[in-house]
C-alpha positions as CSV (number, residue, x, y, z in Angstrom):
1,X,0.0,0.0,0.0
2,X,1.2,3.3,-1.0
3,X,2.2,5.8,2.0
4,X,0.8,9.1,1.8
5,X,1.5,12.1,3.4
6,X,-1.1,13.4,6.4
7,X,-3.3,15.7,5.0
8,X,-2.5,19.6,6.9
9,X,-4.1,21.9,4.7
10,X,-6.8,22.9,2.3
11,X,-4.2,22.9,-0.8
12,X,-3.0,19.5,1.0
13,X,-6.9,18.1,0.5
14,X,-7.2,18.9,-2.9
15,X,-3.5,17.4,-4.2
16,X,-4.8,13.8,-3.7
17,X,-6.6,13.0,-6.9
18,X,-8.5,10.1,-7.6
19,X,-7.1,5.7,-8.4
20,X,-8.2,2.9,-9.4
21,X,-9.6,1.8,-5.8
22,X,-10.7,3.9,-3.1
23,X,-8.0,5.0,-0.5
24,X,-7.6,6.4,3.0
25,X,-5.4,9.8,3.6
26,X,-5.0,10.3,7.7
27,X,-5.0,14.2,8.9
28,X,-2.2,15.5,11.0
29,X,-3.0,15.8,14.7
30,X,-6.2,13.9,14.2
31,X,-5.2,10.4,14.5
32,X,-9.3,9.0,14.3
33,X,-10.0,11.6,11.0
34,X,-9.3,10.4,7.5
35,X,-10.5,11.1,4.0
36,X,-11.5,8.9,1.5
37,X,-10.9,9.6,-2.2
38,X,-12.7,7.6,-4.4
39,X,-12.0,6.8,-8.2
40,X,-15.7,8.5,-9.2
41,X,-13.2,12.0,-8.0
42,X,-15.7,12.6,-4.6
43,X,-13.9,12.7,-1.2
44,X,-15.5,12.6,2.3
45,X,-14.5,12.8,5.8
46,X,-14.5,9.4,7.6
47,X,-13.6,9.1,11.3
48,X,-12.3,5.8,13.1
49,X,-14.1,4.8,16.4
50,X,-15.0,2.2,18.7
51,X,-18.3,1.0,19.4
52,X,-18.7,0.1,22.7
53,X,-20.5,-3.4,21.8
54,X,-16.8,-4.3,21.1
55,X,-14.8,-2.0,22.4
56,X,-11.3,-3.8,20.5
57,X,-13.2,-3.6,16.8
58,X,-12.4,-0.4,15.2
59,X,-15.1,1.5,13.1
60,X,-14.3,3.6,10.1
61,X,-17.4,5.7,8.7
62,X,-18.8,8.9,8.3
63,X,-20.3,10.7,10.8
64,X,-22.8,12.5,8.1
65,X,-23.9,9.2,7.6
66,X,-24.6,8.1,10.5
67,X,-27.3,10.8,11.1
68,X,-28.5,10.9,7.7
69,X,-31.8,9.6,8.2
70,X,-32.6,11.8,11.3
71,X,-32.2,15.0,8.8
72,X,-35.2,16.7,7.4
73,X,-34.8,16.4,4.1
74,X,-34.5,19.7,2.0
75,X,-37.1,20.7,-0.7
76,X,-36.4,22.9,-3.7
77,X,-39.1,23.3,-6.0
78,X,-40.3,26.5,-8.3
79,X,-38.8,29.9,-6.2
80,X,-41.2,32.4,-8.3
81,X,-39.7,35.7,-8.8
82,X,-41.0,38.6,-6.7
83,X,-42.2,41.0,-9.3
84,X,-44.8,42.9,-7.6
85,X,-44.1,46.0,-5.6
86,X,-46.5,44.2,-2.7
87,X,-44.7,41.5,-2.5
88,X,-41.6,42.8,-1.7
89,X,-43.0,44.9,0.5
90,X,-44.1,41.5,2.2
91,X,-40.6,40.4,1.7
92,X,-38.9,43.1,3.1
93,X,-41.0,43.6,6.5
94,X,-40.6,39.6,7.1
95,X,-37.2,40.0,7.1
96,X,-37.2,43.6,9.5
97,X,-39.1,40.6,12.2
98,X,-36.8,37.8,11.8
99,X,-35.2,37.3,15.3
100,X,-31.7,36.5,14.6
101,X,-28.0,37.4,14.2
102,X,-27.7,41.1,12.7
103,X,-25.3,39.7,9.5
104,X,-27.7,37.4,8.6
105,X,-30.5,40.1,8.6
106,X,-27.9,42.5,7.0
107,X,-27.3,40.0,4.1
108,X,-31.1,39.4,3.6
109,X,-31.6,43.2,3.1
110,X,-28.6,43.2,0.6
111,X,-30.0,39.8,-1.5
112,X,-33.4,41.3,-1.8
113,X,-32.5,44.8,-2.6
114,X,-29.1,43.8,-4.8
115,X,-30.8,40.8,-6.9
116,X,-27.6,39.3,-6.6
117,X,-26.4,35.2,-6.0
118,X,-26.2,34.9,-2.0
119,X,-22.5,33.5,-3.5
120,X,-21.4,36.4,-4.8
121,X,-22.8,38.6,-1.8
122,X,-20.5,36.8,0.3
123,X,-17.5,37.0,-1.6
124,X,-18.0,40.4,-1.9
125,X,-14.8,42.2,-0.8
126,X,-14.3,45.9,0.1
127,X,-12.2,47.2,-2.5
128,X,-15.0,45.7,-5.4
129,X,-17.1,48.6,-3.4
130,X,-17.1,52.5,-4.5
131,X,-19.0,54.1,-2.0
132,X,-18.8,57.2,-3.2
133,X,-20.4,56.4,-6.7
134,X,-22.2,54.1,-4.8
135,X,-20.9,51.3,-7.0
136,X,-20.4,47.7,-6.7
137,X,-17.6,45.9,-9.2
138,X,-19.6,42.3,-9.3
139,X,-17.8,39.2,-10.4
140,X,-20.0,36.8,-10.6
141,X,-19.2,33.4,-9.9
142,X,-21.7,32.0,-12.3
143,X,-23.2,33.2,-15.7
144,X,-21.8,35.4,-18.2
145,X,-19.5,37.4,-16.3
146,X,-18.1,34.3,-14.7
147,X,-14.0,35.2,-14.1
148,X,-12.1,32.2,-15.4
């Protein structure tokens, strides 16, 4: 089996491409966290454990897994635009009376007055920003102004 180096960085995760069969990389100063890198190119964070039906077995598996099925499961359907000044209206006062963290009301203010991907919005950096012309340089991450 080949030895690979512990994984210690971002760049570190992304340098380990995929084989023929499935393979383990450990993570420095983590000794029960690996990744797995598959051949179909996906990786995933597995962690080793013991179970305490058998305390001397070792388990490797993702914890994501493991609490899959307790998840609500996510719907997207149709997200009609808001077209009407009403509705925005609507929009914009359920979002004054949401009770949570002032960023997050901040960026929802932003999204529905800017029309922009939540992406880009926080990507967004300061010197894209002319406040004076009251200006925003957007590169947008998808679409035709996508920077390659």
């Amino acid at each position: 089996m080949k030895q690979r180096k512990p994984i210690s960085s971002d760049r570190s995760i992304s340098s380990h491409k995929p084989e023929d069969k499935k393979y383990f990389v450990a993570v420095k100063n983590h000794p029960k966290l690996f990744l797995m890198v598959r051949p179909t190119e996906t990786k995933s964070w597995m962690y080793r454990y013991y179970p305490p039906s058998n305390p001397k077995q070792s388990i490797i598996s993702s914890p994501a897994a493991l609490i899959k099925s307790q998840l609500a499961k996510s719907s997207y359907g149709h997200r009609p635009a808001i077209t009407k000044p009403k509705d925005l209206a609507k929009l914009l006062r359920a979002i004054e009376a949401l009770e949570c963290d002032l960023n997050t009301i901040n960026s929802l203010r932003l999204l529905a007055m800017l029309f922009v991907r939540n992406g880009d919005l926080r990507r967004m950096r300061w010197d894209e920003l002319n406040l004076e012309a009251g200006r925003w340089l957007l590169k947008p991450l998808k679409g035709q102004g996508k920077v390659r």
